[in-house]
C-alpha positions in Angstrom: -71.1 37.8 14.8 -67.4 38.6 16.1 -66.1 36.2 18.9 -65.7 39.3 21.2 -69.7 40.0 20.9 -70.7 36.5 20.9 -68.5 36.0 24.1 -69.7 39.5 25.5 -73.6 37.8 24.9 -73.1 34.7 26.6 -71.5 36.9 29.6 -75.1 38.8 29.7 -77.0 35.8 29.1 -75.3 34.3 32.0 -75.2 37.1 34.5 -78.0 38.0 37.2 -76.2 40.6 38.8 -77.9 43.8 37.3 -74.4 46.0 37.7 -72.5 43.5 35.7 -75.2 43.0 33.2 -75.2 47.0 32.4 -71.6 46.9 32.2 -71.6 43.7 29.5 -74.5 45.9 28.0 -72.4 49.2 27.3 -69.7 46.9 25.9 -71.8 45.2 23.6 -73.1 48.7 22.5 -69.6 50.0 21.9 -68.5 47.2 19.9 -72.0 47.0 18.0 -71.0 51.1 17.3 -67.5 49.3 15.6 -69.4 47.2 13.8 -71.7 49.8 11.9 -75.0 48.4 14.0 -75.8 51.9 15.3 -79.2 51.5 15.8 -78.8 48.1 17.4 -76.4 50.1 19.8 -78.3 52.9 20.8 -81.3 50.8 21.1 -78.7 48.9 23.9 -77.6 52.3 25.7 -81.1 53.5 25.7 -82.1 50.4 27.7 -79.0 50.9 30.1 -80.1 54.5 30.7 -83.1 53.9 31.5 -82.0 52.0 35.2 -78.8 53.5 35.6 -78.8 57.0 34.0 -78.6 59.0 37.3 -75.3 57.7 38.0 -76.2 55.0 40.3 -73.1 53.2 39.5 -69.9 54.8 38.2 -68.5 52.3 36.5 -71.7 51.9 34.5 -71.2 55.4 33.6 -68.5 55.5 31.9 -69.0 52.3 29.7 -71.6 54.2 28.7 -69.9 57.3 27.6 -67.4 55.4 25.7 -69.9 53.4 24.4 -71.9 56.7 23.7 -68.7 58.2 22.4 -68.2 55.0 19.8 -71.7 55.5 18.2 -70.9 58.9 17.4 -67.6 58.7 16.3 -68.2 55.3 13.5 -71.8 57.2 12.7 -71.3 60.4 11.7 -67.4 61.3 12.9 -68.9 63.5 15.5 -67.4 66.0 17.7 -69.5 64.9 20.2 -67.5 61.3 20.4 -64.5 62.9 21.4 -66.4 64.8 24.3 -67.8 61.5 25.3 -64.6 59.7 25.2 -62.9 62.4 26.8 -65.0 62.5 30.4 -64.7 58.7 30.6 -61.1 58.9 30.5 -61.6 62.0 33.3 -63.9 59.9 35.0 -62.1 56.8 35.2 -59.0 58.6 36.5 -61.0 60.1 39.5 -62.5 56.4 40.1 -58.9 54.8 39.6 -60.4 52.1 37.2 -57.0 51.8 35.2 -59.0 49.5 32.8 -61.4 52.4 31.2 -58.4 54.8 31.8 -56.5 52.8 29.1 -59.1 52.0 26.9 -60.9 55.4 27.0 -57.5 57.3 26.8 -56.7 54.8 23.2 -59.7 55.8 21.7 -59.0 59.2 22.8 -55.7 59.0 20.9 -57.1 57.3 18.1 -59.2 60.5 17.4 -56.8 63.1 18.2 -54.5 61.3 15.7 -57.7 61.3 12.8 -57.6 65.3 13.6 -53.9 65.6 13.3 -53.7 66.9 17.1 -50.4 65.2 17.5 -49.2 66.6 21.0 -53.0 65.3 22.5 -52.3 62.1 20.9 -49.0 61.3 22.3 -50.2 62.4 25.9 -53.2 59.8 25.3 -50.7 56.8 24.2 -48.6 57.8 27.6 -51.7 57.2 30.0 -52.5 54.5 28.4 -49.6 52.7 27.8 -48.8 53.6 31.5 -52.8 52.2 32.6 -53.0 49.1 30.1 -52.8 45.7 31.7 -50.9 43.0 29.7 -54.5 40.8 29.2 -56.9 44.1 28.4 -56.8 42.9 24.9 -59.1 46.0 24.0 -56.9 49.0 24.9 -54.0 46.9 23.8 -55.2 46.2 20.6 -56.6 50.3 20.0 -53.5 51.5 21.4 -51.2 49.4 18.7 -53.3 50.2 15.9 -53.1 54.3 16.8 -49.3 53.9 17.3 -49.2 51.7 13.8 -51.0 54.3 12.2 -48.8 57.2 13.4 -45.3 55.7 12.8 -46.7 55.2 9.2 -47.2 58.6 8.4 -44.1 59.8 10.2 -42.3 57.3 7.4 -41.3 54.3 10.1 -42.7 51.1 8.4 -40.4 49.3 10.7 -42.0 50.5 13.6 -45.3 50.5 11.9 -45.3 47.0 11.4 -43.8 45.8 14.7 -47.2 48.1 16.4 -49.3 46.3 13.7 -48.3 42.7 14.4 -49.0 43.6 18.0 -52.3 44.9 17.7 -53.0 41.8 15.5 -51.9 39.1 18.2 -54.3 41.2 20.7 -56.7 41.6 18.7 -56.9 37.7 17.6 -56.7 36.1 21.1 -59.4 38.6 21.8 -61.7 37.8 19.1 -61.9 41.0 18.4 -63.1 41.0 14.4 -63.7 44.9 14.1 -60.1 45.9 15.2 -58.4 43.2 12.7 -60.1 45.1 10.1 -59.1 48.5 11.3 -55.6 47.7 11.1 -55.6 45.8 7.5 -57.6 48.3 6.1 -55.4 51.6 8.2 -52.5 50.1 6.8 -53.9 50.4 3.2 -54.7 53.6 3.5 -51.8 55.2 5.5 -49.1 53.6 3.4 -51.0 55.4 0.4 -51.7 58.6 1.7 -47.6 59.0 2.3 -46.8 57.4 -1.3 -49.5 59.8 -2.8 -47.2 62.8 -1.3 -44.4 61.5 -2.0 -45.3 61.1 -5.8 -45.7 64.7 -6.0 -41.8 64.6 -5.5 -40.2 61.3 -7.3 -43.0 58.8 -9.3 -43.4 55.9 -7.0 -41.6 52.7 -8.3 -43.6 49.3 -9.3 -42.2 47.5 -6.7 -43.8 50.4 -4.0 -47.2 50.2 -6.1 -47.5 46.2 -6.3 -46.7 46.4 -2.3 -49.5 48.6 -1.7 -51.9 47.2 -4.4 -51.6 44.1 -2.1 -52.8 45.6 1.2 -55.7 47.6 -0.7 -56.8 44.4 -2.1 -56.7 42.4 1.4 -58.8 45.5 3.3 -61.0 45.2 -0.3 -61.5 41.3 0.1 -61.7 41.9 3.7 -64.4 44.4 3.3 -66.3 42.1 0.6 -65.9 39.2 3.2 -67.8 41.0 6.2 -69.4 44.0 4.6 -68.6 46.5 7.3 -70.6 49.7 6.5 -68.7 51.4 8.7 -65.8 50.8 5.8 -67.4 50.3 2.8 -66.9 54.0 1.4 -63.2 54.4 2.6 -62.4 51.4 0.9 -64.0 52.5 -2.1 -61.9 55.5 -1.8 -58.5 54.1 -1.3 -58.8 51.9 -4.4 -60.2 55.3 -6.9 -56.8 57.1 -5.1 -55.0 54.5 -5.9 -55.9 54.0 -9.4 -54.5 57.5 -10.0 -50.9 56.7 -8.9 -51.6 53.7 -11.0 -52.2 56.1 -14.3 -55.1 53.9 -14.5 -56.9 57.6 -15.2 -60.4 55.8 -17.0 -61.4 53.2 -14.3 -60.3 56.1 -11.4 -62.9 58.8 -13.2 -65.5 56.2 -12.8 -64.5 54.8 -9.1 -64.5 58.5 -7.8 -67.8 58.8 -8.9 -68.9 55.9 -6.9 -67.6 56.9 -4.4 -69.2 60.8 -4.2 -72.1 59.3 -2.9 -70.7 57.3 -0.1 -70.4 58.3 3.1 -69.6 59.2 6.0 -66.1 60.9 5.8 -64.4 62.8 8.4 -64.2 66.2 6.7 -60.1 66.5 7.3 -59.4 63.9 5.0 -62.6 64.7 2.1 -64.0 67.6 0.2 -66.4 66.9 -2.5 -64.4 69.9 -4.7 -61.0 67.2 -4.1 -62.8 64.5 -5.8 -64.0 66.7 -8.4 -60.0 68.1 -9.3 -59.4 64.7 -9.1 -61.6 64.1 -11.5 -60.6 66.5 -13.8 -56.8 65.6 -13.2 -57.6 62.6 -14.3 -59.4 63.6 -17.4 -56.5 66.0 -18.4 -53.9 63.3 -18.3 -56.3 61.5 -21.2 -56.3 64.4 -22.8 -60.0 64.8 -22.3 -59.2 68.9 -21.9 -62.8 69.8 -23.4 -64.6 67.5 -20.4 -61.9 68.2 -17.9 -62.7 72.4 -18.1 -66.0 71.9 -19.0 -66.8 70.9 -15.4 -63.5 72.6 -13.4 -64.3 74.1 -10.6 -62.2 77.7 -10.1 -59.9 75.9 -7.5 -56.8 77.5 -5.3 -55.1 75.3 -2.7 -56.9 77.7 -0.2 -59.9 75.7 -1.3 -58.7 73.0 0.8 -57.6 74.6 4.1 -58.9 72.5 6.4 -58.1 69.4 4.5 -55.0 67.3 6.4 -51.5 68.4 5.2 -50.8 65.7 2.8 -54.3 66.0 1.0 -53.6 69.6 0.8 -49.9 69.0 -1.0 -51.6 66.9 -3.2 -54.0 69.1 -4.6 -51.8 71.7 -5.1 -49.6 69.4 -7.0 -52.5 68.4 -9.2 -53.4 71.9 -9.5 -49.8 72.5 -10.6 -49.3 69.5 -13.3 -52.9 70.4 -14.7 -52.0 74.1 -15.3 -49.0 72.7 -17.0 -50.9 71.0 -19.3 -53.4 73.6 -19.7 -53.3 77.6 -18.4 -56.8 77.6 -18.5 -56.6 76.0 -15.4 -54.2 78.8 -13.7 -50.7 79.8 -13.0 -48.2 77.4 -13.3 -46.0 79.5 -11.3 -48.1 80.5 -8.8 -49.2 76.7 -8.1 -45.9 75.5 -8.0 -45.2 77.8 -4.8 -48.2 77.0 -2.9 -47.2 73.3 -3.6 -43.4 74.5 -2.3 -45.0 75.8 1.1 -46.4 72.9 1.7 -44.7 70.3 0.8 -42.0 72.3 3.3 -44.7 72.2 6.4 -45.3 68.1 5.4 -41.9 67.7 6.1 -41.7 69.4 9.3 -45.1 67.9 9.9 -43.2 64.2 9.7 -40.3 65.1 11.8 -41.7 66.4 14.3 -44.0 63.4 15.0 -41.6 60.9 14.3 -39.9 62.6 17.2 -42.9 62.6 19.2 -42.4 59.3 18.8 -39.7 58.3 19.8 -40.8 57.0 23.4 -43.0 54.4 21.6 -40.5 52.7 19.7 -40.8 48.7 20.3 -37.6 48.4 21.9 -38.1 51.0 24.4 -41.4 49.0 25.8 -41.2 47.5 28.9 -41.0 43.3 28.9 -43.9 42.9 30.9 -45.9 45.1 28.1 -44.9 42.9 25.1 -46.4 39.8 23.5 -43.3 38.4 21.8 -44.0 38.7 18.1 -43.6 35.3 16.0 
C-alpha cells in the first residue's frame, strides 16, 4: 500500500465525523483509481453515494466526481473522466474551495494534454498554478508532472527536468507512490516519442539511445517492483518502440506482439494497424520481404488520422523507407510527401507549445510556489 493511502486509512479509521469520513472516502477512491484497484474504488464511491448522493454536502460532491472522473480515466481512458473532472473544477470555483480547484483543474490539464488540446491545457495549468497552495502536495505534484510532460515534447529537457524534480520532491513528502511512477515512467516515454520523430530526420546517436534505454529500464524495473496494471501495457510498449530505434528488429517483432493484447490504450496514441506496419517494418529491415507482404495491410498515412502528430510522422516515414525497400508496398514518392506535410505541422506543433509555454518556465514561478530543488 502507498503512504498516501495508508495515511488516508488511518484518517478514516480515525474520524467520526460522517462529512470528513466521505471526503477521506472519495480520496481513497481516487487514488485506488491511480492505482489500477477499480473495483475496490467504485465499490468506495458506491458506498459514499449511497448517504450523500443528493448533494447534501458540496464538498463531498466534488471529491466524488474527481474521484468518479479518476476511475474512468486509468480504466478505460473514457470521455466521461474528463466530464467528471471538468464540473468539479466548475464546481469548486462556484464554492471557492481553491484546494479542488487546483487539483481538479491538474487533472483536467493532464487530459487535455493526453488529447493534444494544448490551448485547454495551458488555461488549466494557469488556474491551477494560480489556486495550488505551497503544502497541497497532490495538485502540486499532478501539475509538475503535466508541465514535465509538455516541455518534453515541445524539446525543453531543461525545463522538463527542473518540472520533474519538482513533482518528485512533492510527490515524496506526500507519499504519494502512484505519481512517482507517473513521472519515471512519462519521462520514458515522452523522451522517446520525440527521438522516434526525430529519427525520421537524423539517426539518433548512441549516447541519446543509452540515455533513454536508462529511463525505460527504471519505469520497467519500476513497473516489475509494484506491478501497476494501470502501466503494465505502456511499459511493454515503450520497450517494443524502443527496440526499433535500437535496430534490434527480431526481439521488437516479438515484443509488439505481446503487446497487441494489452490494454487499455488511449486511441490517440495506438492503432492495432500501427503495430502491425510496425511489424512488418521491422520484418523488411531483416529482409524477411516474403513474411513482411504476406501479412501488410494496404496502409496510407490517412490510415492514422486521428493518431497524435508524431505517431502519424512516424508511420509515414516507415511507410516511406519500406517502399524504398520494396514498391510492393507503394510509392516512394508519394510517401515521402505525406511524411514532408507532416513533419512540417510537427514542427509548428512544437513551436507553438513551447511558446505556450513560456509562462511556466521555472524561473518565472513565484518564490512562495517553489520547493528549492537539491
Amino acid at each position: 500500500m502507498s503512504q498516501l493511502l495508508a495515511r488516508l486509512k488511518r484518517g478514516l479509521d480515525r474520524s467520526v465525523d460522517p462529512l470528513e469520513r466521505a471526503e477521506l472516502s472519495a480520496q481513497i477512491a481516487g487514488n485506488l483509481a491511480r492505482l489500477g484497484r477499480f473495483d475496490e474504488a467504485r465499490k468506495v464511491v458506491g458506498v459514499v453515494r449511497e448517504q450523500f448522493g443528493q448533494g447534501q454536502s458540496g464538498r463531498v460532491t466534488v471529491w466524488l466526481m474527481l474521484a468518479e472522473g479518476l476511475i474512468h480515466h486509468f480504466e478505460n481512458l473514457s470521455p466521461v473522466a474528463l466530464e467528471r473532472v471538468r464540473a468539479a473544477q466548475v464546481l469548486g470555483l462556484a464554492m471557492g474551495y481553491s484546494t479542488i480547484v487546483a487539483l481538479a483543474s491538474a487533472w483536467k490539464a493532464h487530459i487535455e494534454f493526453e488529447r493534444s488540446d494544448f490551448e485547454s491545457m495551458v488555461l488549466s495549468v494557469d488556474l491551477a498554478r494560480k489556486n495550488v497552495g505551497a503544502d497541497e502536495h497532490d495538485a502540486q505534484a499532478r501539475l509538475a508532472i503535466v508541465l514535465s510532460n509538455a516541455f518534453m515534447i515541445a524539446g525543453d529537457r531543461d525545463q522538463a527536468q527542473l518540472w520533474f524534480m519538482h513533482g518528485h520532491q512533492h510527490a515524496v513528502i506526500n507519499g504519494d507512490q502512484a505519481s512517482i511512477d507517473a513521472l519515471v515512467y512519462n519521462r520514458a516515454a515522452f523522451l522517446l516519442a520525440r527521438f522516434r520523430t526525430l529519427n525520421c530526420m537524423a539517426p539518433i546517436s548512441m549516447e541519446e539511445l543509452v540515455s533513454v534505454r536508462m529511463e525505460v529500464a527504471s519505469a520497467k524495473n519500476l513497473q516489475n517492483l509494484i506491478r501497476l496494471a494501470a502501466l503494465q501495457s505502456h511499459v511493454h510498449l515503450l520497450d517494443a518502440r524502443l527496440q526499433i530505434l535500437e535496430s534490434k528488429f527480431d526481439s521488437a517483432i516479438s515484443a509488439l506482439r505481446v503487446v497487441r493484447e494489452g490494454t487499455p490504450f488511449a486511441p490517440h496514441n495506438f492503432d492495432q494497424k500501427f503495430i502491425e506496419l510496425e511489424v512488418c517494418f521491422c520484418q523488411l529491415m531483416l529482409g524477411q520481404q516474403h513474411e513482411a507482404l504476406l501479412h501488410f495491410p494496404s496502409l496510407s498515412e490517412s490510415e492514422f488520422a486521428d493518431l497524435d502528430i508524431d505517431e502519424r510522422v512516424v508511420a509515414a516515414w516507415m511507410l516511406w523507407k519500406m517502399a524504398a525497400i520494396d514498391a510492393r508496398v507503394g510509392s516512394v514518392g508519394d510517401y515521402w510527401s505525406q511524411f514532408e506535410a507532416l513533419w512540417s505541422k510537427y514542427r509548428e506543433m512544437c513551436d507553438s507549445l513551447a511558446r505556450r509555454l513560456l509562462p511556466f518556465h521555472w524561473a518565472n514561478c513565484p518564490p512562495s510556489f517553489r520547493i528549492p530543488l537539491s
